[in-house]
N, C-alpha and C positions, 0 to 999 in steps of 0.2 A: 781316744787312744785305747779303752779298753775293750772297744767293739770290735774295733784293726787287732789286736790281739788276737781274741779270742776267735775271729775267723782265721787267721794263720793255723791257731793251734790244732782247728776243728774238721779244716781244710785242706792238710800239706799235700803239696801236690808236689812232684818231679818230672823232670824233663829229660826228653831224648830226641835224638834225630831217627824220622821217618824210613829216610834212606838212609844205613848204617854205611857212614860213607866212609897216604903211601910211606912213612918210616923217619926217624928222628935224626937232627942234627943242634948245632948250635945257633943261639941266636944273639942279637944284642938292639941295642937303641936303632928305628930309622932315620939317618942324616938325608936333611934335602935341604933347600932354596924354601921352603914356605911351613908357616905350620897352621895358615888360615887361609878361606879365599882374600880375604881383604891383602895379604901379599902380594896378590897377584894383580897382573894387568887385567883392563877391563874384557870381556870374552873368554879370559883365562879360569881355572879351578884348581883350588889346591887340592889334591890326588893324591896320596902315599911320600906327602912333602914332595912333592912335583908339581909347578904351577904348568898345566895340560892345557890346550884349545880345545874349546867347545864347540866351536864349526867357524867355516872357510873365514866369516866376515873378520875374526879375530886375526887373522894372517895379514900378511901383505898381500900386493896386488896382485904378485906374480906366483903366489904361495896358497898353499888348501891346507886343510888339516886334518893329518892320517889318524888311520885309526889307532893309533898309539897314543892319543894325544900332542905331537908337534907338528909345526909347522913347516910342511918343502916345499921345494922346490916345483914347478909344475914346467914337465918337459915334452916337447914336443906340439901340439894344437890343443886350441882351448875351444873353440868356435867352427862350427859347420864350417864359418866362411873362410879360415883360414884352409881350409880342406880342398876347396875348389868344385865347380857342380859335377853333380851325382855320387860328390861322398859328404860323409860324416864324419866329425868329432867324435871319437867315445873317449870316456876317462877313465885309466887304469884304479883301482887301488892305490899303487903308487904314488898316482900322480902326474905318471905319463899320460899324454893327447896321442891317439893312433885313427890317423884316415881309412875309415871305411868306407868300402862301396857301398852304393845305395840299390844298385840296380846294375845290367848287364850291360849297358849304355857306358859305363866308367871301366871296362874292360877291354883287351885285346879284343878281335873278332872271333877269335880260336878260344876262348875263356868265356866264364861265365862269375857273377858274383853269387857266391855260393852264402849260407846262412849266417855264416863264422864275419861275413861281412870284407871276405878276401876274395880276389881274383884267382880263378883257379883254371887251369885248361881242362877240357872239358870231356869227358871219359869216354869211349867207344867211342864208334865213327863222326867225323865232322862232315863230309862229304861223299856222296855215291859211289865213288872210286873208291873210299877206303874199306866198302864191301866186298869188294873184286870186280868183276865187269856189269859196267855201270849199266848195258842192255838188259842186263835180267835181275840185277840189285838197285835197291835204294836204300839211303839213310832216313831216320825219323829220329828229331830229339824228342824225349821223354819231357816234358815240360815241368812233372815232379824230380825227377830226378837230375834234368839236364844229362844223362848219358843217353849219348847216340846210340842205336838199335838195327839193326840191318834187315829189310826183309826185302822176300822175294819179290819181280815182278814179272815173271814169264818162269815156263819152266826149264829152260835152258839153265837156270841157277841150282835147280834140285837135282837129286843124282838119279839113277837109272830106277823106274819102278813108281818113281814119285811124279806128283805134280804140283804146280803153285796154286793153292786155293786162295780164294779171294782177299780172305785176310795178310797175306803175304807170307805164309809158312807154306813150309815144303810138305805134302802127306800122301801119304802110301796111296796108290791107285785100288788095290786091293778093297772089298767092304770086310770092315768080323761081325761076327756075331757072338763072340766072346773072346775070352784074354788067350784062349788057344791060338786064336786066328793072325795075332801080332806078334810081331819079334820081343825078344827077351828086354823086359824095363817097362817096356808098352801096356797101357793096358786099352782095354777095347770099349767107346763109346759106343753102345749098343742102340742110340736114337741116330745118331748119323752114320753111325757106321764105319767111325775112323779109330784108329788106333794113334792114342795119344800116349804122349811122356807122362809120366810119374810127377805132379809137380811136387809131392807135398815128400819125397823119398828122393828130387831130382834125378830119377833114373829115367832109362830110355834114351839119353841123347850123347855125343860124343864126345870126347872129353876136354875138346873146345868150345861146346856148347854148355846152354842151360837148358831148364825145362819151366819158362815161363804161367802162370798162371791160366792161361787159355789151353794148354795139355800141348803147348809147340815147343819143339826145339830151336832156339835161336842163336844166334852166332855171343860166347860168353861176355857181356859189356865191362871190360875192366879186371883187375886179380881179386880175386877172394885171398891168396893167400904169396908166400914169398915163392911159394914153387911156380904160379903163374909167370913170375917174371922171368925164368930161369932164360930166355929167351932174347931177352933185353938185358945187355951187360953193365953191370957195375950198380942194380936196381934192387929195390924192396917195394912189398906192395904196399900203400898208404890205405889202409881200410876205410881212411874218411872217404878217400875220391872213388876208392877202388880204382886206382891207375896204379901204374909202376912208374915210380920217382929215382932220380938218381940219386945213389949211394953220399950222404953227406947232406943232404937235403930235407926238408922235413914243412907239414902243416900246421905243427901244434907245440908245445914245448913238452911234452910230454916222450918225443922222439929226440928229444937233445939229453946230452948228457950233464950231469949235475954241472953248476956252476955260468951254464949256457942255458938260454930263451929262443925259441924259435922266433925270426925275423923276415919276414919278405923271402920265405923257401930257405933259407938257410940259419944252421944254429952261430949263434955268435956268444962271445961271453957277457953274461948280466943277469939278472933276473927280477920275476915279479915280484917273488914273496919269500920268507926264506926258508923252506923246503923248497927251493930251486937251487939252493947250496948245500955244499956239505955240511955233515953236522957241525960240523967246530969255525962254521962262516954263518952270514947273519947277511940278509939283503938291506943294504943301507945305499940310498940312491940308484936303484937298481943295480947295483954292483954289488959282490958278493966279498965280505970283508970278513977278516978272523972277528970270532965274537967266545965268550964262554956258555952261551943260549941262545937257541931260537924261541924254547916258551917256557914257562914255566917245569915242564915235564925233565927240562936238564937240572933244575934246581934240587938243592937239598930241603930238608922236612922245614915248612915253615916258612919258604924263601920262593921271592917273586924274579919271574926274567924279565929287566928294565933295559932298554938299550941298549941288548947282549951282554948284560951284565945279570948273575943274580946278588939279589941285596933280601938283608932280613926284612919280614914282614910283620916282626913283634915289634911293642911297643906297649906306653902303658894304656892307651884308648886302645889294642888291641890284642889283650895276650894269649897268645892261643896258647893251649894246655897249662896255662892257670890252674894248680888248684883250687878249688871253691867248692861254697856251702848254697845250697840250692834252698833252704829254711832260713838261711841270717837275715837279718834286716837289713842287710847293708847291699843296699840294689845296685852301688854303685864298685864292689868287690872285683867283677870282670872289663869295670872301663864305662861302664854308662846298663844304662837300663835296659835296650833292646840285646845288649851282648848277656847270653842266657848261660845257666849251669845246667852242664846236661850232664847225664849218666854215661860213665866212663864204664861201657863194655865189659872189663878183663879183670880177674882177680889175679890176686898174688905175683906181682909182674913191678916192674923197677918205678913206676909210676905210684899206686897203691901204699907201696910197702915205702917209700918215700917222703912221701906226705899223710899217711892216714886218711886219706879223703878219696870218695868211690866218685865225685864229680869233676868235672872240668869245665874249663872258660871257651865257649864256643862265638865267635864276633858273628856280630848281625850283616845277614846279606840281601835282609828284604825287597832293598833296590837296586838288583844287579850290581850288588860291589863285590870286589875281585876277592877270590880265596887263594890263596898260597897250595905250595907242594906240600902234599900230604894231605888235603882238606877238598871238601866239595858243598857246596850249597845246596844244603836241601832242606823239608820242611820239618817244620817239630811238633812232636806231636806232646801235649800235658796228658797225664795220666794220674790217677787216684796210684799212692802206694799199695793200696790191696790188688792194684793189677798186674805189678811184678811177679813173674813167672819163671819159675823152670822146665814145668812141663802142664800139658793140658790140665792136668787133676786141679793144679794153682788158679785156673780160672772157673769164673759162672758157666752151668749147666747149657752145655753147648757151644763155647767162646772155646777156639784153639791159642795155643801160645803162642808166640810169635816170638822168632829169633834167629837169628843166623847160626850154622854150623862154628864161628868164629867166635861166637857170643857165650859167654857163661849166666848171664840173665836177659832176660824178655821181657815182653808185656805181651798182656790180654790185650786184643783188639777193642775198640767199639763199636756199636749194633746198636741200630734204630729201637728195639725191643729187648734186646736179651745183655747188653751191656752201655749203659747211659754215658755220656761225657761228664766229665765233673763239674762243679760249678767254680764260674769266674764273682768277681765280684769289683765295683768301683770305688778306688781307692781313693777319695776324698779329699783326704789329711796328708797324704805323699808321706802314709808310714813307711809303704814295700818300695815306691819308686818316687816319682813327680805327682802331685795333686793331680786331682781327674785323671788319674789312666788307672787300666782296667790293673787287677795284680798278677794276672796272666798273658793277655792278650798284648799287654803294654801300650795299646791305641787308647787316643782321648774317648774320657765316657761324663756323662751327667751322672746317669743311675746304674745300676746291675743291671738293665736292660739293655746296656748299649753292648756289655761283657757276654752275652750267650756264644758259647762256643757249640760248635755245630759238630758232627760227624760225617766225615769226608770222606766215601770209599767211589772208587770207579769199580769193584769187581760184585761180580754175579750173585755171591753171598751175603751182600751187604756188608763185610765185615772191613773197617779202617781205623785213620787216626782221627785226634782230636787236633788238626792244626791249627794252630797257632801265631806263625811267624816261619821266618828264614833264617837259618844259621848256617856257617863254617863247620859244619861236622867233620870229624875221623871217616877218614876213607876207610872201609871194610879193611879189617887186618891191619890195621894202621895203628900202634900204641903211641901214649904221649911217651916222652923222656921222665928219668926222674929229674920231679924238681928241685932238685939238691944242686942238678950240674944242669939244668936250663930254667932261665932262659940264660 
């Protein structure tokens, strides 16, 4: 007892979040269905008193388990073989089955099965004829691309002055022997002697052509833009196909309007996820339902978005802005051992002057558990009291302060050489927390050897934190409430 003491006293250390990580409201007790896993069915977890599914096997037969935690419905194909040959199953997010094609074989003649796993009609020419006269044109599909290309085959297809070279483009009859020698856009290949288009400026060619990468002009395969279409009524250009599609129509759900998913070429109403709704609807079965949240980011300070609902996220195993003593013996003050007292940022502010106390209760997020609005997970760094900072002169010979513009105190970084981590030590006796764990690091240890806390930097100077652990930190600019009127 009096060894644990007297390292406490000889050793105080405090805590802060690494990344000083949005604004206050009320809170109260979380109500749910569980307050342990053993509530819940087998495959189940109890989660913020929510018994959640931990994957598909826990569902029914006809059911998977979203990333939410519940169990849907599963609509549409589950099995290649439901698909029929040359397509596939894939599986939404959702939950929905949508047949894709596997290859061009599962398409029209006039289509092709493009990446996206859709049948698509298939951009530029399909046939001879659609170069113009089929004696001095041909088609060639692009095998990367699938867009048909049109070249020459006689020079009856070039205009006056030109002839068809061998590759199938049209080229001046004239030789240059420099960029004087060619028309305006042209510049002059001075080994063969041709004046070729501009490819890398696309200039040189007409403005129904391109200037392909070989320096020819060739007839344009598809719209670049919606003024391409202007020619074709009631269209927009689709940049995935480069074609012009009819007005209403679409490849992607990104051309539909909120509330709507693109569908087999047309928007219909539903959606994948819910930013395919407006804000104040929530995608529940692909369909877009009123909700009061899509995520978190609609919630007030402190508060999680659950099934378009927010609900508080305090509790007494998790209070966030707790005041607390970062030196008491009572490891158990913010909820459990891993939930840390870190350094509350701001002086003289409704927090402070409230409670008297310059720390708070930050919940542990070591293994990816969820932070509420107003919080972020990030890491924490222990520091010696002497490396509290206001400004460089507070630190060792060389060591800059570290602090945000939002910040009224800092910390001295550490450095391999010019500023040391402090020491941990193993707590034995379960004076600071639970028998064998470290009194910082809070991991099981034997001895103080298992506690070495390391210095952690990824930048050029050497200079980081002493991490620690993961915590619920204060988003930058973010104060707690006073604890008078929260939780």
């Amino acid at each position: 007892m009096t060894r644990a003491k007297k390292f406490l006293k000889i050793l105080p250390l405090v805590m802060l979040p690494l990344a000083v990580l949005l604004t206050a409201c009320a809170g109260e007790e979380i109500q749910g269905v569980c307050s342990s896993n053993s509530d819940c069915d087998s495959g189940f977890k109890c989660i913020e008193h929510q018994c959640l599914c931990q994957n598909d096997e826990a569902c029914g037969e006809d059911e998977f388990c979203n990333g939410q935690g519940f169990c849907q419905k599963i609509i549409g194909c589950r099995t290649d073989a439901d698909c029929g040959e040359n397509f596939r199953c894939q599986m939404e997010s959702s939950g929905k089955g949508n047949c894709l094609c596997v290859n061009d074989q599962a398409c029209a003649s006039d289509e092709y099965c493009n990446s996206s796993g859709s049948c698509q009609k298939k951009a530029g020419c399909i046939l001879d004829s659609d170069c113009g006269d089929a004696s001095d044109w041909f088609c060639r599909i692009n095998q990367e691309t699938k867009i048909g290309e049109c070249f020459c085959k006689a020079d009856g297809a070039c205009e006056q002055g030109e002839f068809c070279n061998p590759k199938g483009y049209c080229q001046p009859l004239a030789v240059c022997t420099s960029n004087d020698d060619c028309p305006a856009g042209k510049l002059c290949d001075t080994d063969s002697g041709e004046c070729l288009c501009d490819y890398v400026n696309n200039a040189g060619c007409r403005s129904d052509e391109v200037c392909n990468a070989s320096g020819y002009c060739q007839p344009r395969p598809g719209c670049y833009d919606n003024s391409d279409c202007e020619d074709v009524a009631d269209s927009f250009c689709d940049l995935t196909t480069q074609t012009c599609i009819p007005n209403g129509t679409c490849t992607s759900d990104r051309q539909c309007p909120l509330g709507q998913i693109c569908r087999q070429n047309a928007c219909i109403a539903g959606c994948s996820q819910s930013y395919d709704c407006p804000l104040d609807e929530c995608c529940v079965g692909n369909q877009c339902q009123p909700c009061n949240c899509q995520d978190d980011e609609f919630c007030a300070f402190a508060e999680y978005c659950q099934s378009g609902n927010c609900q508080t996220a305090y509790s007494q195993d998790t209070p966030y802005c707790k005041p607390c003593d970062g030196q008491s013996l009572d490891w158990n003050q913010c909820g459990g051992a891993t939930n840390r007292c870190l350094i509350y940022p701001y002086e003289n502010d409704p927090f402070t002057s409230g409670s008297g106390k310059t720390e708070y209760c930050a919940v542990d997020c070591s293994t990816n558990e969820r932070c509420p609005s107003g919080f972020s997970c990030g890491d924490i760094v222990v520091i010696k009291p002497s490396d509290q900072c206001q400004t460089d002169a507070d630190c060792p010979p060389g060591v800059p302060c570290w602090k945000s513009a939002e910040e009224d105190t800092g910390y001295c970084p550490c450095h391999a050489t010019k500023n040391a981590c402090p020491l941990d030590t193993c707590d034995t006796f379960g004076i600071s927390g639970p028998p064998n764990t470290c009194v910082n690091k809070k991991t099981p240890c034997q001895t103080s050897a298992d506690c070495v806390i390391e210095c952690v930097s990824d930048r050029d100077d050497g200079f980081g934190g002493c991490s620690i652990g993961k915590n619920c930190g204060l988003i930058e600019g973010v104060h707690c409430p006073d604890p008078n009127t929260w939780p």
